[in-house]
N, C-alpha and C positions, 0 to 999 in steps of 0.2 A: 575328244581324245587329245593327250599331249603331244602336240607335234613333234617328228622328227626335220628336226632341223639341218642336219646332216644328210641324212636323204632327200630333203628338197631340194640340196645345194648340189647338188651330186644331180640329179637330175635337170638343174639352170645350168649344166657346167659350170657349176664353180668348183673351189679347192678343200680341204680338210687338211689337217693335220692332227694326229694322235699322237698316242703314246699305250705302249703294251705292260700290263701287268704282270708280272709273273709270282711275286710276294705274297703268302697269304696272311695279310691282313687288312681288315676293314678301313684301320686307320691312314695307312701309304694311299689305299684308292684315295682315299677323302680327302689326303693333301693335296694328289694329283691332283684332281676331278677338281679344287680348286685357284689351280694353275693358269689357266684359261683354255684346255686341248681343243679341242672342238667333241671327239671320244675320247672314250678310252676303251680298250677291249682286254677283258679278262681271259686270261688264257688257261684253258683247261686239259690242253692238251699235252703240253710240255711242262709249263709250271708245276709250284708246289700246290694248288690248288685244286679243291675238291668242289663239290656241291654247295655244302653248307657254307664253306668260306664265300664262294662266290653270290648267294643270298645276300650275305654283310655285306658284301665288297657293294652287290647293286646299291644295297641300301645308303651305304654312306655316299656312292656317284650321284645319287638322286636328291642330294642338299645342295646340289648345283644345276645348271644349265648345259653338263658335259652329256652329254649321247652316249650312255652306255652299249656296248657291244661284248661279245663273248666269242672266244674260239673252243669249239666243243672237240672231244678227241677223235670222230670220224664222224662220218657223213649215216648217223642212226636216227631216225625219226622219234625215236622218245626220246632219246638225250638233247634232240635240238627242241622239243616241244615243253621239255622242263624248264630249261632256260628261258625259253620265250614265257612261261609262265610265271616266273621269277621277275620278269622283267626289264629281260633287255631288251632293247629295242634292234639287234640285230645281233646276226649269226654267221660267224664265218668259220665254214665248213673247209678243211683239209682236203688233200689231193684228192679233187674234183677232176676223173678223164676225160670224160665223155657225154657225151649230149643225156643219157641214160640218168646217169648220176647226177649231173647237174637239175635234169626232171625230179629226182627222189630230194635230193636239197628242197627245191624250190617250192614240192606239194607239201613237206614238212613245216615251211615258216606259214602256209595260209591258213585259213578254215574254207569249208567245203561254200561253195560250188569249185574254190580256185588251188584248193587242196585236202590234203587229209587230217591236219589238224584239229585235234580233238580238243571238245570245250572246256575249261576248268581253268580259265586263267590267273587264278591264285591272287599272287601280289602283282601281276601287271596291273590290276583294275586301281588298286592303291596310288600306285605311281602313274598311272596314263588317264584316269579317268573312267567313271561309271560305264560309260560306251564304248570302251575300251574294242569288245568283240564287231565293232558295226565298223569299227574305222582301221583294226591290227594290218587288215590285207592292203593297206595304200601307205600303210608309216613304218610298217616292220622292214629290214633289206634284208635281205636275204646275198652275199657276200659268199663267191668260190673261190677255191682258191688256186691257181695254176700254176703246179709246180714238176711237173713229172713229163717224161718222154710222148705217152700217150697222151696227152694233153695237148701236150704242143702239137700234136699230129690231127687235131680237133679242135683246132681253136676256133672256129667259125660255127661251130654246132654247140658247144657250149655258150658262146655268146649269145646266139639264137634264141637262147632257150629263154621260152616268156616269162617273169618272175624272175631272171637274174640280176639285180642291183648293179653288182661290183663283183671286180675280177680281182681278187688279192694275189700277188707274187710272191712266195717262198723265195729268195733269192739261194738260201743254202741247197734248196733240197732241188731246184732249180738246177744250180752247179753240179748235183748227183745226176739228176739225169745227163746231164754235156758231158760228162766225163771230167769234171773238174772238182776239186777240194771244196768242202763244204768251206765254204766263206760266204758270210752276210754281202758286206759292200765289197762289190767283186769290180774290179775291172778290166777282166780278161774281155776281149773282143769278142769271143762267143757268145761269153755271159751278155754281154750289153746289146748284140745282135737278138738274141732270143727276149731280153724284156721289151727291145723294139715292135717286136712281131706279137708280142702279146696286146702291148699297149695301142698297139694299132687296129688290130682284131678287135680290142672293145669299143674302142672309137668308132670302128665303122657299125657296130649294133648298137651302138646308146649307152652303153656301158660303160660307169663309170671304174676308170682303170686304177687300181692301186699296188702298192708294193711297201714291202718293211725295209726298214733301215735304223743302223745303226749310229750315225754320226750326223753332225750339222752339214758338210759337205756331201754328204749321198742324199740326203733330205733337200737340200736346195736346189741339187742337181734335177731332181726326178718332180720337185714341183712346176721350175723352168721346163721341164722336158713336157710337163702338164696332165703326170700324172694327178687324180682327185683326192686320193686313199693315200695320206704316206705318213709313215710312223718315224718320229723322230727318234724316240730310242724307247727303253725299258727301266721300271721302276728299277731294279736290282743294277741296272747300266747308269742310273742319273747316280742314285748312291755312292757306287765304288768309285767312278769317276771323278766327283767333289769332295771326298774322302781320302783320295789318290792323291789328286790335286793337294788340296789344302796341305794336307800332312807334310808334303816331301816341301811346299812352300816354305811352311813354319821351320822344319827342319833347317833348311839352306839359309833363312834367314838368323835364327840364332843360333847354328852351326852346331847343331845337337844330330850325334851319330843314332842313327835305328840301334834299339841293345838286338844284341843277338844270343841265342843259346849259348852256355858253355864260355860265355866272356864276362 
């Protein structure tokens, strides 16, 4: 089976760096995917993205060496078992509370004796290899993600939980629970207390800690800090950004005004 590289890295403690999809189209993954990320994870929860786009999206990460991953929109055992059949090589599952939940995550990414995982791996066998069903339960991660009040009130029983890879941080949804404005890169002292307590909680079970972000400075912050999991930004975010840029660049330099309506 094709290894995951990313999850073996993550278990030597070393680091990752990604990036999030949210665009559906096959071709943006395939540019990323050959950027150098370490993943990239399709997101199917927020994105514009569906099923069948995210099939293409795998297909085109798989012309490269980048670690596919997926965020499905809750914690449902056939939507994480489709995706794994499609394959990605990992799953990360949305506000994960409790020890209970994080067990339903975790019996969903294996096959049985170590879950409930039903056989029919489609296109994983394609991309992972013939053997694919002897070796999914050691290369697949299974990724929670902790973002919510009761979470935090549970972080030691989540981590616990045997089969859990990596702890992903919501940092917006995060802020909803503290009582603060949904904001990504947040630097409220609360905020930054609570990713503390998380990121420590995985540490002390083996867990490899992660968290998203939006900018090169919350990204280098949280790899120094030594988070493993940390997303640099989003396809639709590198876009508007270098398009932002450039534009107003060009403008100021041959002093050409934006037209506007009605002028």
């Amino acid at each position: 089976m094709r290894p995951n590289h990313v999850l073996r890295a993550w278990r030597a403690g070393q680091q990752s760096v990604g990036a999030w999809l949210t665009v559906n189209s096959s071709f943006s993954a395939e540019v990323l995917a050959h950027q150098g990320f370490d993943w990239l994870c399709i997101d199917i929860q927020h994105g514009l993205i569906d099923y069948a786009d995210a099939v293409a999206m795998l297909t085109a990460i798989s012309t490269t060496a980048t670690i596919p991953f997926v965020r499905v929109p809750w914690n449902e055992p056939a939507t994480i078992m489709k995706v794994l059949d499609a394959g990605a090589y990992g799953v990360v599952v949305p506000l994960v509370n409790n020890r209970a939940e994080a067990e339903r995550a975790v019996a969903a990414c294996r096959y049985p004796p170590r879950g409930i995982r039903s056989s029919g791996p489609a296109r994983a066998t394609l991309y992972a290899g013939a053997d694919y069903q002897r070796g999914a339960n050691d290369e697949i991660a299974c990724i929670v993600m902790i973002e919510t009040a009761e979470a935090l009130d549970h972080l030691d029983e989540i981590m616990a939980t045997p089969g859990v890879d990596a702890a992903y941080i919501g940092p917006s949804d995060l802020a909803y629970a503290l009582g603060l404005e949904a904001t990504g890169d947040n630097s409220d002292p609360r905020h930054a207390e609570a990713v503390r307590r998380i990121f420590e909680a995985a540490k002390r079970h083996g867990v490899a800690p992660g968290i998203h972000t939006g900018s090169v400075a919350f990204t280098t912050r949280y790899l120094q800090m030594g988070f493993q999991m940390v997303t640099l930004g989003t396809d639709r975010g590198f876009m508007s950004a270098r398009a932002s840029a450039d534009l107003a660049a060009v403008r100021l330099a041959a002093g050409v005004e934006p037209q506007r309506a009605g002028t």
